[in-house]
C-alpha positions as CSV (number, residue, x, y, z in Angstrom):
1,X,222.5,84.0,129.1
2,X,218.7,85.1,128.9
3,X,217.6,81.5,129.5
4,X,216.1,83.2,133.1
5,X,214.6,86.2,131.6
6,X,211.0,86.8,131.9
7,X,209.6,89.4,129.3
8,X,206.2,90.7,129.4
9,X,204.9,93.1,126.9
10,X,204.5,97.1,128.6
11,X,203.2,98.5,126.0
12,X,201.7,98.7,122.1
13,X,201.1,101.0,119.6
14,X,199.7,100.3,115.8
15,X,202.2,102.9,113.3
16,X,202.2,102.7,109.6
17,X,205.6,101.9,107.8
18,X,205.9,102.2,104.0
19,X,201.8,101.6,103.6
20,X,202.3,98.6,106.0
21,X,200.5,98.4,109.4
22,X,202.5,97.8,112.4
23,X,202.9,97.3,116.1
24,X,205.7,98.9,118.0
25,X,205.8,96.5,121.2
26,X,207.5,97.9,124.2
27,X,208.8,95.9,126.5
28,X,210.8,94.6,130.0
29,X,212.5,91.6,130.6
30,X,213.4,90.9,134.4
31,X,216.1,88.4,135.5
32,X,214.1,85.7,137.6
33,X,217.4,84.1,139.3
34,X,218.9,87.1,140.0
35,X,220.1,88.4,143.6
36,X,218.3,90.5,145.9
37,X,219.3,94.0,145.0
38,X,221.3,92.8,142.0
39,X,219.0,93.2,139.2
40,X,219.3,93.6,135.3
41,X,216.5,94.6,133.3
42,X,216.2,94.7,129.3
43,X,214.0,97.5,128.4
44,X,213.2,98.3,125.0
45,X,210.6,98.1,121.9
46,X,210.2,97.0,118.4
47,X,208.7,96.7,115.4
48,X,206.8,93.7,114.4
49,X,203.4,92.8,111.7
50,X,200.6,94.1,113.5
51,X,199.0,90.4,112.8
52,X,202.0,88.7,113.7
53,X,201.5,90.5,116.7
54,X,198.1,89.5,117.2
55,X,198.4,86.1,116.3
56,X,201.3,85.7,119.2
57,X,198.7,87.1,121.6
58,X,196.0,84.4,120.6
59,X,199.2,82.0,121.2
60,X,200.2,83.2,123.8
61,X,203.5,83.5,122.0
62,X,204.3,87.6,122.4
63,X,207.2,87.0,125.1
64,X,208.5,84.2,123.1
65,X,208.5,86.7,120.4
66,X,210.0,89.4,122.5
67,X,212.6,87.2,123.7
68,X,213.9,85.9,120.0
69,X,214.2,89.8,119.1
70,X,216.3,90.5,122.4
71,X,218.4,87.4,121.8
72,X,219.1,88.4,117.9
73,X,219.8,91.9,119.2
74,X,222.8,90.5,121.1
75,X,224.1,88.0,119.3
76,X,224.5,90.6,116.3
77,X,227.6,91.4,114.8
């Protein structure tokens, strides 16, 4: 289902939960097969380790990341 999603990071903020530093990543993912004017984007944010989140940036690993959140998001119960 989100196999042809493209996410990109749209923005980031550090915020400080329970003592714990951390990065609310805000985000869009954009349906690359989709139909001209037949489009569904996933907008949204969340929280993540602010060096979990840098560490996906050196890997470039942050819409990887974004995309397992989106895809836990849905496939909760």
């Amino acid at each position: 289902m989100m196999a042809e999603y493209e996410f990109i990071e749209t923005s980031s903020r550090n915020v400080t939960e329970d003592g714990e530093q951390k990065r609310v990543v805000s985000f869009r993912g954009t349906d690359q097969s989709s139909l001209p004017n037949e489009k569904l984007n996933v907008d949204g944010s969340f929280t993540m380790p602010l060096m979990e989140y840098f560490q996906a940036g050196v890997d470039g690993e942050l819409p990887t990341k974004i995309k397992e959140y989106v895809v836990a998001r849905l496939q909760a119960e």
